[in-house]
MIMIFI-809440 format. One record per residue (C-alpha): residue in three letters; x, y, z. Coordinates in steps of 0.02 Angstrom, whole numbers, plus 50000, padded with zeros to 5 digits. Example, Ala and Ser with C-alpha at 12.3 -4.5 7.8 and 13.67 -1.06 7.14 Angstrom:
residues 2
+------+-------+-------+-------+
| rest |     u |     v |     w |
+------+-------+-------+-------+
|  ALA | 50615 | 49775 | 50390 |
|  SER | 50684 | 49947 | 50357 |
+------+-------+-------+-------+
END
This chain:
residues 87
+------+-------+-------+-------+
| rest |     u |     v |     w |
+------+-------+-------+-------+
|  UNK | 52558 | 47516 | 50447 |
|  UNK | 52400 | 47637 | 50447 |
|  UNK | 52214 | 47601 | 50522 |
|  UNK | 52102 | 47516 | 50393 |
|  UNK | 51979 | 47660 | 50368 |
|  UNK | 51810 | 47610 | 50430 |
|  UNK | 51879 | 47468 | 50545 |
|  UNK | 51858 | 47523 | 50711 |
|  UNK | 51882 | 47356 | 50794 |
|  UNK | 51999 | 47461 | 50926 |
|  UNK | 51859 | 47569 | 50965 |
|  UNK | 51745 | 47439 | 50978 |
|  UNK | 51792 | 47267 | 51028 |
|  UNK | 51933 | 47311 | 51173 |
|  UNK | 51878 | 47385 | 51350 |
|  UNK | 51955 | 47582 | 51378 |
|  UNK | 51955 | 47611 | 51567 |
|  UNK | 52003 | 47806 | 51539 |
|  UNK | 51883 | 47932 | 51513 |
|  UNK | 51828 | 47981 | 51352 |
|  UNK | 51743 | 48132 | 51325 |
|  UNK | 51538 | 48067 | 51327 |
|  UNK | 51594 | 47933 | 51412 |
|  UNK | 51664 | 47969 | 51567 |
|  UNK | 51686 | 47820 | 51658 |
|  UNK | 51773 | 47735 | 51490 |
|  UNK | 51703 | 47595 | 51397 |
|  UNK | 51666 | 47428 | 51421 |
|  UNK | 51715 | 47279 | 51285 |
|  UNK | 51603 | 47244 | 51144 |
|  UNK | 51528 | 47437 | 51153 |
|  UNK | 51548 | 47555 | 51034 |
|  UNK | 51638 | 47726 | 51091 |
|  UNK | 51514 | 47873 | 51082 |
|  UNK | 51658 | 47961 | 50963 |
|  UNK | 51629 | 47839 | 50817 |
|  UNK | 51553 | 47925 | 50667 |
|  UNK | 51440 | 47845 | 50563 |
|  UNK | 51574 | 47777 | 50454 |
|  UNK | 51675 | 47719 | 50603 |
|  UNK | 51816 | 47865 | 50586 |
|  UNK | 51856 | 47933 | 50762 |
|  UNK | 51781 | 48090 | 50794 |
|  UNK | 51915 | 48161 | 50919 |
|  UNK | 52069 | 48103 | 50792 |
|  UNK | 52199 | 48238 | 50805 |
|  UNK | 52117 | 48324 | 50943 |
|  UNK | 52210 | 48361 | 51102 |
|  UNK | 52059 | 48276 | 51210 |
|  UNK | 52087 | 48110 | 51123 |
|  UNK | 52129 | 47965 | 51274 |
|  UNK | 52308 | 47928 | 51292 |
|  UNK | 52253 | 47755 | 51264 |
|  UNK | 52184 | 47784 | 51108 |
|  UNK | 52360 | 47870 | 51057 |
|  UNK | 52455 | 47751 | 51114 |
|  UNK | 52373 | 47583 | 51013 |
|  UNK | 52480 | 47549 | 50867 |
|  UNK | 52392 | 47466 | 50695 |
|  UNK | 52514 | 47298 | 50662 |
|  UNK | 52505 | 47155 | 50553 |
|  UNK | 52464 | 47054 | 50708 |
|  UNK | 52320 | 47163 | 50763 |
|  UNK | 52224 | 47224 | 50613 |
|  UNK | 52293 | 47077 | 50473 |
|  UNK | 52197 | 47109 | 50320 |
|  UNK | 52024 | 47117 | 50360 |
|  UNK | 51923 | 47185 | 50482 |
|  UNK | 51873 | 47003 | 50523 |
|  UNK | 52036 | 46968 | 50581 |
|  UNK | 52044 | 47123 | 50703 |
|  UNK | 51895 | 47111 | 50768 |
|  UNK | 51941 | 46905 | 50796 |
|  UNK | 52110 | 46954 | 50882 |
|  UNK | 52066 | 47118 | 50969 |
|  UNK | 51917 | 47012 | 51058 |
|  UNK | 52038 | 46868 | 51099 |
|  UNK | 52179 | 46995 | 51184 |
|  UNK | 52025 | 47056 | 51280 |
|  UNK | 51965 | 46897 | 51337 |
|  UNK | 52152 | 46839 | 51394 |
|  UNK | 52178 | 47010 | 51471 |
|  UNK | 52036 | 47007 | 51592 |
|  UNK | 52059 | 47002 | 51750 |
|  UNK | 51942 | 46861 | 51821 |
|  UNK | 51806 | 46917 | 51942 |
|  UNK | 51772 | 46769 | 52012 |
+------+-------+-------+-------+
END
C-alpha cells in the first residue's frame, strides 16, 4: 500500500518524540510537523535527515483505510491508547 497523497494524518495526528529538523524537541499530537508543505507532502521525503520514525511508519489498510477520515480517526485513537498516563 502507498500514502494517500495529501493525507498527512501521520504527520499530524500522532506525537514524534525525535527530532525533526525545525523542530527539535519533536512534536506533540494533534500538531502539524513544520515539514508539511502546503499540500501536506513531506518536505524532507527521500532526504537523508528524514526521522527514523518517519521511515519506519508503514501505510496499511488498518491505518490509512480509504479516507483520510478513517486515518485521522485511527491514528488519534492509537495515540490516545499509547499514552502514557501522567497522572
Amino acid at each position: 500500500m502507498e500514502c494517500r497523497v495529501g493525507c498527512a494524518a501521520c504527520c499530524i495526528v500522532v506525537s514524534i518524540s525525535s527530532a525533526i529538523p525545525g523542530m527539535p524537541e519533536g512534536k506533540p499530537a494533534g500538531v502539524r510537523c513544520v515539514q508539511l508543505k502546503g499540500d501536506n507532502k513531506c518536505g524532507l521525503f527521500g532526504k537523508p535527515e528524514r526521522p527514523a520514525v518517519c521511515l519506519s511508519l508503514r501505510p496499511s489498510e488498518d491505518m490509512c483505510g480509504h479516507s483520510n477520515e478513517h486515518a485521522f480517526d485511527y491514528l488519534s485513537t492509537m495515540e490516545r491508547l499509547t499514552t502514557p498516563d501522567r497522572s
